[in-house]
N, C-alpha and C positions, 0 to 999 in steps of 0.2 A: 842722529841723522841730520844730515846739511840740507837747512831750507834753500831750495835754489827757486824759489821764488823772491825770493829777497834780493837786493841788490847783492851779488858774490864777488869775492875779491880771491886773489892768489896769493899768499901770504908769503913776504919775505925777499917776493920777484918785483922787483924796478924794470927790467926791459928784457923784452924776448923780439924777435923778428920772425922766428916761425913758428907755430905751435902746430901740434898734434896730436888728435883726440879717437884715441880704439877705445871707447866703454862703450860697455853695452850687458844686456844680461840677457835671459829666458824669462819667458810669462811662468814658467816652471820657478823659477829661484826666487823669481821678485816677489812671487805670493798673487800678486793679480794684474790685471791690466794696470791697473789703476799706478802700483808700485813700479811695474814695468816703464810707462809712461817718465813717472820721474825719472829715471837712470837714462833712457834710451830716446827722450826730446829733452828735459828742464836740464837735468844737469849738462848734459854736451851741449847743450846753446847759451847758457851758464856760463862754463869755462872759455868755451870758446868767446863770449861777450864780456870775458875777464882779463882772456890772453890779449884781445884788440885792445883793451885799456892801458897794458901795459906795454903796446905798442908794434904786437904782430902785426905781418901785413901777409904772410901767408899762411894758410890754412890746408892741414890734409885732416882727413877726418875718412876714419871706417864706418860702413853705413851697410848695407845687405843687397844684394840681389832679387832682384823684385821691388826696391825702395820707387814706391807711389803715394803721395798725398793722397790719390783718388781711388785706392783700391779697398775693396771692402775686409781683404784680409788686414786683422787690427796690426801684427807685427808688420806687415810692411807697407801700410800706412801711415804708423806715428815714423819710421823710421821716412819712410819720402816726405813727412811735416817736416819733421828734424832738420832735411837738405833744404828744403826752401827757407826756416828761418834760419839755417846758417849763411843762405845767397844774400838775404836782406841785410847782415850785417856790414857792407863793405868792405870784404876781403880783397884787397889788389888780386891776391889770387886763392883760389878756390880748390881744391882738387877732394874729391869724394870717390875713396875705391867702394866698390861693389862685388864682395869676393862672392863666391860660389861656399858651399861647407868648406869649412876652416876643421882640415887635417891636424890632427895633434893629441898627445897625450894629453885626454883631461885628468886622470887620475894626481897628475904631477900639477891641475892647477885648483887641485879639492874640486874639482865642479863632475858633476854627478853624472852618471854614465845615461844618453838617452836610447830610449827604446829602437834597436837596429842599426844604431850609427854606425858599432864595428863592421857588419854585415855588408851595409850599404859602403863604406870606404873598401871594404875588400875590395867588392865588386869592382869597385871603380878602380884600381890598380889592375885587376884582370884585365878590366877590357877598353883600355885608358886608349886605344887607338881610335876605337871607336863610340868616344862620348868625346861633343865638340867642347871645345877649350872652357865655353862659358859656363858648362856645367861638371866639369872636372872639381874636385875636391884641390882646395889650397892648401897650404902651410902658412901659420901665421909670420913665418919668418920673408914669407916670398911677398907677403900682403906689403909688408914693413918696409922693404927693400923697393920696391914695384911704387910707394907710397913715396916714403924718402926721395926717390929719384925725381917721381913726377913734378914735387914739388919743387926742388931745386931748379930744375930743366925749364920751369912755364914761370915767362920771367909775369901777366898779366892775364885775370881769365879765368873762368871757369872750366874744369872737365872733369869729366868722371869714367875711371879707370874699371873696365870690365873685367868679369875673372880671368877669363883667355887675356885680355893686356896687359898681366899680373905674372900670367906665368912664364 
């Protein structure tokens, strides 16, 4: 396991100018908050306090819907810490999507099937006319694309990219 408490470094890379960080897990896989925590604030503020060293200036970063420092629910509380200590590092530019559920075979990523997901995505392909854009289920591919772009496009600045502004 990589202490990312410790000073981290990116092994091998001399210079990047944009980086991009989708990690993230479940309170389910990580085993506790606690485990969660490391993956989903230390390591992404980590890397991303790795990738400025070696000389990014832009930053996209997947983060969740719902992401609040101040909300009592713990996943989408470490996840809005995560965004504030990623604002504090000085990224010329900033861009943080906010997908909605993230559409996709997990079977095909070994991560484990959750309770009603299939269910609940049906749903959501039935009656996709009427559930507004922000609560539509995504695809990781559209999250990726929708990210990629933003960041190219916003030459300074923060923003954060909502599900409907994704799809």
């Amino acid at each position: 396991m990589v202490d990312f408490s410790a000073e981290f470094a990116l092994p091998g890379i001399v210079h990047v100018d944009d980086a991009f960080i989708a990690l993230g897990t479940t309170i389910k896989v990580a085993g506790s908050q606690q485990a969660f925590r490391a993956v989903d604030f230390a390591a992404v503020v980590a890397l991303a306090r790795a990738a400025k060293a070696v000389g990014a200036t832009r930053l996209g970063v997947v983060s969740a819907m719902g992401a609040n420092a101040g909300s009592v629910v713990f996943y989408n509380r470490i996840k809005g810490e995560m965004e504030d200590a990623l604002a504090q590092l000085g990224y010329q530019t900033l861009i943080v999507a906010r997908p909605s559920m993230l559409a996709g075979d997990r079977d095909a990523l070994a991560q484990p099937a959750r309770l009603g997901e299939k269910q609940v995505l049906l749903a959501m392909r039935l009656f996709k006319p009427l559930i507004p854009a922000n609560y539509r289920a995504i695809s990781a591919k559209q999250v990726a694309h929708a990210l990629l772009k933003a960041v190219q496009e916003t030459s300074e600045g923060s923003r954060v990219l909502l599900s409907g502004d994704m799809q």
